[in-house]
N, CA, C and O atoms as a GROMACS GRO file, in nm:
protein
  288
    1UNK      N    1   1.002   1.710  -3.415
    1UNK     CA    2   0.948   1.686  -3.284
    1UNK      C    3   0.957   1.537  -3.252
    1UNK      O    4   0.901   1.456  -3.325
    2UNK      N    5   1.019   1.502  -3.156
    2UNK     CA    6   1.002   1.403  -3.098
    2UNK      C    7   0.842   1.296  -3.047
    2UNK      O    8   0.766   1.321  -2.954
    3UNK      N    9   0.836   1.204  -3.126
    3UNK     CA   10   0.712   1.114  -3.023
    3UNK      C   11   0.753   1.031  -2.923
    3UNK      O   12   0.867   0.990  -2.941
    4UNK      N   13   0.704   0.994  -2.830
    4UNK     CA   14   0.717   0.897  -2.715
    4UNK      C   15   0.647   0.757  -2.774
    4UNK      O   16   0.539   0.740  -2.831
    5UNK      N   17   0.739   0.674  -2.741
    5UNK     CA   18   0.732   0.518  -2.811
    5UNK      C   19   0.574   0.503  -2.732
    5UNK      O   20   0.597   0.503  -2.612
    6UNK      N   21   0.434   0.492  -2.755
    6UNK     CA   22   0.338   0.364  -2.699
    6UNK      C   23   0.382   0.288  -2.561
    6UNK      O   24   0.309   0.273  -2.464
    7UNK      N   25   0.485   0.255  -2.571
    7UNK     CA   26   0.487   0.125  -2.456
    7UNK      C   27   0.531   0.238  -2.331
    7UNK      O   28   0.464   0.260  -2.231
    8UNK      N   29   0.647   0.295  -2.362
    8UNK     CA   30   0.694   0.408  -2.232
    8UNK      C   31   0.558   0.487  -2.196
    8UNK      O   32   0.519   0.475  -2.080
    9UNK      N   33   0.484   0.566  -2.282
    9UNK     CA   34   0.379   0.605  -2.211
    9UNK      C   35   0.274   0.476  -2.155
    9UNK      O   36   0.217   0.489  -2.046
   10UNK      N   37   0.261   0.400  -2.206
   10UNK     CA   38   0.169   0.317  -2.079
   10UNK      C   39   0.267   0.220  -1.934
   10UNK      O   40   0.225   0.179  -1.826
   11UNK      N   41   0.400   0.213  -1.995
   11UNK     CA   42   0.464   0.237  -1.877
   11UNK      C   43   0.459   0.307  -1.773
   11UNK      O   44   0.458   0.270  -1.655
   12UNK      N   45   0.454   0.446  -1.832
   12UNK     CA   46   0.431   0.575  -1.713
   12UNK      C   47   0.265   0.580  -1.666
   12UNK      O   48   0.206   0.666  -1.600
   13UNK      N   49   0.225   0.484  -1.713
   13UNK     CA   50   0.052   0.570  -1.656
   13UNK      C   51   0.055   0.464  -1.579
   13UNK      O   52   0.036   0.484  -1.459
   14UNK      N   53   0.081   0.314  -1.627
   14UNK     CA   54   0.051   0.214  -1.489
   14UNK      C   55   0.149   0.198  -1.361
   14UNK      O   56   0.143   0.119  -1.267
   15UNK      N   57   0.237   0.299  -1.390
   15UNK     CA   58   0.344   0.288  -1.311
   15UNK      C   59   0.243   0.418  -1.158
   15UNK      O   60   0.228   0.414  -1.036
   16UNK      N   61   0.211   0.494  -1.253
   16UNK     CA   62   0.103   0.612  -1.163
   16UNK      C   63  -0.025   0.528  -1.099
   16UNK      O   64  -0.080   0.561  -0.994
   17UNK      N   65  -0.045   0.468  -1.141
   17UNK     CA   66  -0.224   0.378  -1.195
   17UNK      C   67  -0.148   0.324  -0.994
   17UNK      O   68  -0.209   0.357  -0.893
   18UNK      N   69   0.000   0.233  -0.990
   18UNK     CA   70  -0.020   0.158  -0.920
   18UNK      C   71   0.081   0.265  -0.811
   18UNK      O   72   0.150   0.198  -0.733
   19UNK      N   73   0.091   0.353  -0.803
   19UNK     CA   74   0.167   0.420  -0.698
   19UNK      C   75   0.046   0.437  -0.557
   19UNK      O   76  -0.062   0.495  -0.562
   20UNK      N   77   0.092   0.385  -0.468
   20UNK     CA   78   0.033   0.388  -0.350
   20UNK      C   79   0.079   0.430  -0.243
   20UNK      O   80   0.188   0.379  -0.217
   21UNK      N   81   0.030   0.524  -0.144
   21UNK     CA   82   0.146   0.639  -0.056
   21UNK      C   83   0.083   0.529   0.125
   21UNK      O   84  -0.009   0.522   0.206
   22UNK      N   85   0.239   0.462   0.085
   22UNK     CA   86   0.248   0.372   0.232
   22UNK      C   87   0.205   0.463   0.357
   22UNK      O   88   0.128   0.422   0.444
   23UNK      N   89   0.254   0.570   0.358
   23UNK     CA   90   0.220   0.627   0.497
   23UNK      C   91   0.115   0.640   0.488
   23UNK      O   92   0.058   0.613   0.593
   24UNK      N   93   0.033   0.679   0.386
   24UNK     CA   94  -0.145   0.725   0.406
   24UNK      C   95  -0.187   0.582   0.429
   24UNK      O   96  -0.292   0.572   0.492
   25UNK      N   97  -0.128   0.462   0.391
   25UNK     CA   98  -0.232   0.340   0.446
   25UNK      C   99  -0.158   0.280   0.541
   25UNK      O  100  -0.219   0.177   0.566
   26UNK      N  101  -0.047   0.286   0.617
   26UNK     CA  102  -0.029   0.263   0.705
   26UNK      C  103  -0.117   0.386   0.870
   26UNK      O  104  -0.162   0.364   0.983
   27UNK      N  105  -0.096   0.519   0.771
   27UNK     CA  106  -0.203   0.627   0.868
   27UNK      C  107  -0.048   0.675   0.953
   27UNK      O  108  -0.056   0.649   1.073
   28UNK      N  109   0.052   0.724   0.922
   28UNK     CA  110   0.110   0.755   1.019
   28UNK      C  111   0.185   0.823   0.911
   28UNK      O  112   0.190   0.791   0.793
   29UNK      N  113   0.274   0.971   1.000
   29UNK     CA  114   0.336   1.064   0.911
   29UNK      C  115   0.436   1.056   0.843
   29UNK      O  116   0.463   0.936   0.846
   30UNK      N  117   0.534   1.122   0.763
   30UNK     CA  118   0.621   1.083   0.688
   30UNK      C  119   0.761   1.072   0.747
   30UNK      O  120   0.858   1.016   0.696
   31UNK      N  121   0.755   1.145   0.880
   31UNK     CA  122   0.836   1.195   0.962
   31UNK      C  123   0.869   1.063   1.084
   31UNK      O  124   0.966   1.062   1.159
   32UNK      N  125   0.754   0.954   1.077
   32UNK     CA  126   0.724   0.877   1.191
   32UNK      C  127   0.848   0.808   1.227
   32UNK      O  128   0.930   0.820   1.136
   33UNK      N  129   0.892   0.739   1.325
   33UNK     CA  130   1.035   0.629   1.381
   33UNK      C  131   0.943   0.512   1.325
   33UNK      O  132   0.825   0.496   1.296
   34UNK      N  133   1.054   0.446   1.326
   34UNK     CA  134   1.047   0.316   1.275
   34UNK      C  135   0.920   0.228   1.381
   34UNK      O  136   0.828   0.163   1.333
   35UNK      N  137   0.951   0.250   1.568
   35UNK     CA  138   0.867   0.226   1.609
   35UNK      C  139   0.692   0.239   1.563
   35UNK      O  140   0.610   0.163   1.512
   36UNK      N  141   0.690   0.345   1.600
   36UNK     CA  142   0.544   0.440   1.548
   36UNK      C  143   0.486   0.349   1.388
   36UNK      O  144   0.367   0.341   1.358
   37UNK      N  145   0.596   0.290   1.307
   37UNK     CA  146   0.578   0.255   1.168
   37UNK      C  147   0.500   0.120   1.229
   37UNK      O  148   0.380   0.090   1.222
   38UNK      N  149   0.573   0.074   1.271
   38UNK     CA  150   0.585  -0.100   1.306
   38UNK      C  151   0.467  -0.157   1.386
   38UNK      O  152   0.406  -0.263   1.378
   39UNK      N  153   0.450  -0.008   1.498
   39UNK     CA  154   0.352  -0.056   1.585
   39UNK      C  155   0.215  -0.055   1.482
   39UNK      O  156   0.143  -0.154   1.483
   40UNK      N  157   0.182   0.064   1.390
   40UNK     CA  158   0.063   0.084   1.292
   40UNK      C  159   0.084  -0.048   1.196
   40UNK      O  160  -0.015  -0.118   1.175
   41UNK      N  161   0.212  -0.084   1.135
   41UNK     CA  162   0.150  -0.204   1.071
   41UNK      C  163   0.099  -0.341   1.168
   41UNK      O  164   0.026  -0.434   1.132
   42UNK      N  165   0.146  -0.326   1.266
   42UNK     CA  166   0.099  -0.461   1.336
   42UNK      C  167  -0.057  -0.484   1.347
   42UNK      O  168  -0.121  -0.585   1.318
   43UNK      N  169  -0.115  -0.332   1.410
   43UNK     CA  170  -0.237  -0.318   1.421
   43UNK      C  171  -0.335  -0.350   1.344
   43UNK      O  172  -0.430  -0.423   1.373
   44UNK      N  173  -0.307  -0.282   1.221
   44UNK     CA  174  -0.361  -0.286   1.091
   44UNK      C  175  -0.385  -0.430   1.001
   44UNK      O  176  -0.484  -0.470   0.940
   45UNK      N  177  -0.256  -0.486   1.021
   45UNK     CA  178  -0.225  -0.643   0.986
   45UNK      C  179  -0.328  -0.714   1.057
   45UNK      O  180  -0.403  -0.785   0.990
   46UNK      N  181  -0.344  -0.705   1.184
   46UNK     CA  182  -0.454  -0.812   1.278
   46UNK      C  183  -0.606  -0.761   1.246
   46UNK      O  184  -0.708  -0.830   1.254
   47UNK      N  185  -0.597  -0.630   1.208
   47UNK     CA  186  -0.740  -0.544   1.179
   47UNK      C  187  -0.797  -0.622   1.068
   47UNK      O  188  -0.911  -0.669   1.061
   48UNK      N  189  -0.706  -0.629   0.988
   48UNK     CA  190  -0.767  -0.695   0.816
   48UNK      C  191  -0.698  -0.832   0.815
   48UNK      O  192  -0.689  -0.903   0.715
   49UNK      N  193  -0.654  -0.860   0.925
   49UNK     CA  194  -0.598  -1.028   0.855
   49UNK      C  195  -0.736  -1.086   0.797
   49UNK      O  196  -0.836  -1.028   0.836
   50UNK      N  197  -0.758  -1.216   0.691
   50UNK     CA  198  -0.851  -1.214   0.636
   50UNK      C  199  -0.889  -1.354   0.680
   50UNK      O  200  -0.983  -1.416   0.629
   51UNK      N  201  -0.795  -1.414   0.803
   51UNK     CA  202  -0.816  -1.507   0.882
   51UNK      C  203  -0.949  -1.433   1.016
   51UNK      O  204  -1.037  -1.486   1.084
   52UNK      N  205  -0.923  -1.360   1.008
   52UNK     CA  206  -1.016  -1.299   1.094
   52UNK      C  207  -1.076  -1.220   1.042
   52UNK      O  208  -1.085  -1.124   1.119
   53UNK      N  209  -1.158  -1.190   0.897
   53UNK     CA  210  -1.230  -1.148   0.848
   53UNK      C  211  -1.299  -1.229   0.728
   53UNK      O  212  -1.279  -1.197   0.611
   54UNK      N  213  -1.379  -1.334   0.767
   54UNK     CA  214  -1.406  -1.420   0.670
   54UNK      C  215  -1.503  -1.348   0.608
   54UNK      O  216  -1.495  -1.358   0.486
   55UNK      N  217  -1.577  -1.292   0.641
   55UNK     CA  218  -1.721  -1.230   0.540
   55UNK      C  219  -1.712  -1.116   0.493
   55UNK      O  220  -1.802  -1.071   0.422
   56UNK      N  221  -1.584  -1.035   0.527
   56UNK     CA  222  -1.535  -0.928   0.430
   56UNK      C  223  -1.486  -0.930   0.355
   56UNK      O  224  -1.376  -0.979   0.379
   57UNK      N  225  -1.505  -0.885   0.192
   57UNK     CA  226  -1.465  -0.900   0.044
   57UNK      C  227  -1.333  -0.832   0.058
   57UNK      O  228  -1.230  -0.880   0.010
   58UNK      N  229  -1.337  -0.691   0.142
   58UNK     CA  230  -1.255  -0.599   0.146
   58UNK      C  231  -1.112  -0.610   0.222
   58UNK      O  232  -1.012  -0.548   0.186
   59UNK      N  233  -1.120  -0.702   0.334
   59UNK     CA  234  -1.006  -0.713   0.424
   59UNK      C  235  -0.919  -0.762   0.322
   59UNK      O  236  -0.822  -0.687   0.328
   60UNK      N  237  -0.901  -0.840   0.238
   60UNK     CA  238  -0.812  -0.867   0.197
   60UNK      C  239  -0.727  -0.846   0.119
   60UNK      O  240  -0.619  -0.902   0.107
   61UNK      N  241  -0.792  -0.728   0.037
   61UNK     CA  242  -0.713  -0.666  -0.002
   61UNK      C  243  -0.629  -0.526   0.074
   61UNK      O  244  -0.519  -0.479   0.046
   62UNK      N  245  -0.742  -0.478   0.193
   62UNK     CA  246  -0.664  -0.378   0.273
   62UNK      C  247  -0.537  -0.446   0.355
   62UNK      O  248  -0.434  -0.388   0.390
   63UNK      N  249  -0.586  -0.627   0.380
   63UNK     CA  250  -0.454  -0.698   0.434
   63UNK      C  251  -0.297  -0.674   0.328
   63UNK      O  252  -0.182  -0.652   0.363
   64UNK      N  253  -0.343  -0.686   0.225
   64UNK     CA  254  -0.246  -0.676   0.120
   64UNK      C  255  -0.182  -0.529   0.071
   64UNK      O  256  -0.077  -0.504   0.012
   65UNK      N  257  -0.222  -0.496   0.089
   65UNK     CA  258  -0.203  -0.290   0.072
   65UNK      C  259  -0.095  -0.277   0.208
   65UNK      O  260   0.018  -0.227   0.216
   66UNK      N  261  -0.189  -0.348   0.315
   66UNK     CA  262  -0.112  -0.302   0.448
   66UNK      C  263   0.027  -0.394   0.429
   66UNK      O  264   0.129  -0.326   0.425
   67UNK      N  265   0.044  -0.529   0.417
   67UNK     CA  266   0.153  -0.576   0.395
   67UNK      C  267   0.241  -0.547   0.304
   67UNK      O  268   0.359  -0.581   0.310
   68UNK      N  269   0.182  -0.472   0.198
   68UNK     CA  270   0.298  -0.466   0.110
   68UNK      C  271   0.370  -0.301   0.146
   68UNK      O  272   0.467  -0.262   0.080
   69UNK      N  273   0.319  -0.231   0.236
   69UNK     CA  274   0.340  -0.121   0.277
   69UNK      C  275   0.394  -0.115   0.407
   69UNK      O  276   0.392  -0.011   0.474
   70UNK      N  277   0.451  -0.243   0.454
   70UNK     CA  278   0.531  -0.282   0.542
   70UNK      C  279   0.698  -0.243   0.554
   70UNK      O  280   0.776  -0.322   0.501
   71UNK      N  281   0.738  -0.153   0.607
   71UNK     CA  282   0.879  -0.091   0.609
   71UNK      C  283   0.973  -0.139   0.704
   71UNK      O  284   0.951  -0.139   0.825
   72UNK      N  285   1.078  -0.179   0.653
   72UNK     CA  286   1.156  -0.271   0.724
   72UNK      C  287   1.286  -0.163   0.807
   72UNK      O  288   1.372  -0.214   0.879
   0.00000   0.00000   0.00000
């Protein structure tokens, strides 16, 4: 029987750990135009910029979720 090396399985779990489904945090379907994409990240971007959320712990990382879930 085969074992799986240690490192490949914690490869595969943080690889899961950090999978994040852009459309659910952008909020728009999988199906959406590029418009529909672009207009939700803009929104979202000014919602949590963290220039305009100084006393929230949280914007900044939803700023960062939303930017990195930015589709070109």
């Amino acid at each position: 029987m085969n074992k799986v090396h240690p490192f490949f399985l914690l490869l595969f779990i943080f690889i899961i750990h950090c999978y994040k489904d852009y459309y659910k945090i952008l909020n728009v379907s999988r199906n959406a135009d590029l418009k529909t994409i672009k207009s939700s990240y803009r929104t979202l971007a000014m919602k949590y910029h963290p220039d305009r959320n100084k006393d929230d712990s949280d914007a900044k990382e939803k700023f960062t979720d939303v930017s990195n879930g930015h589709l070109k």
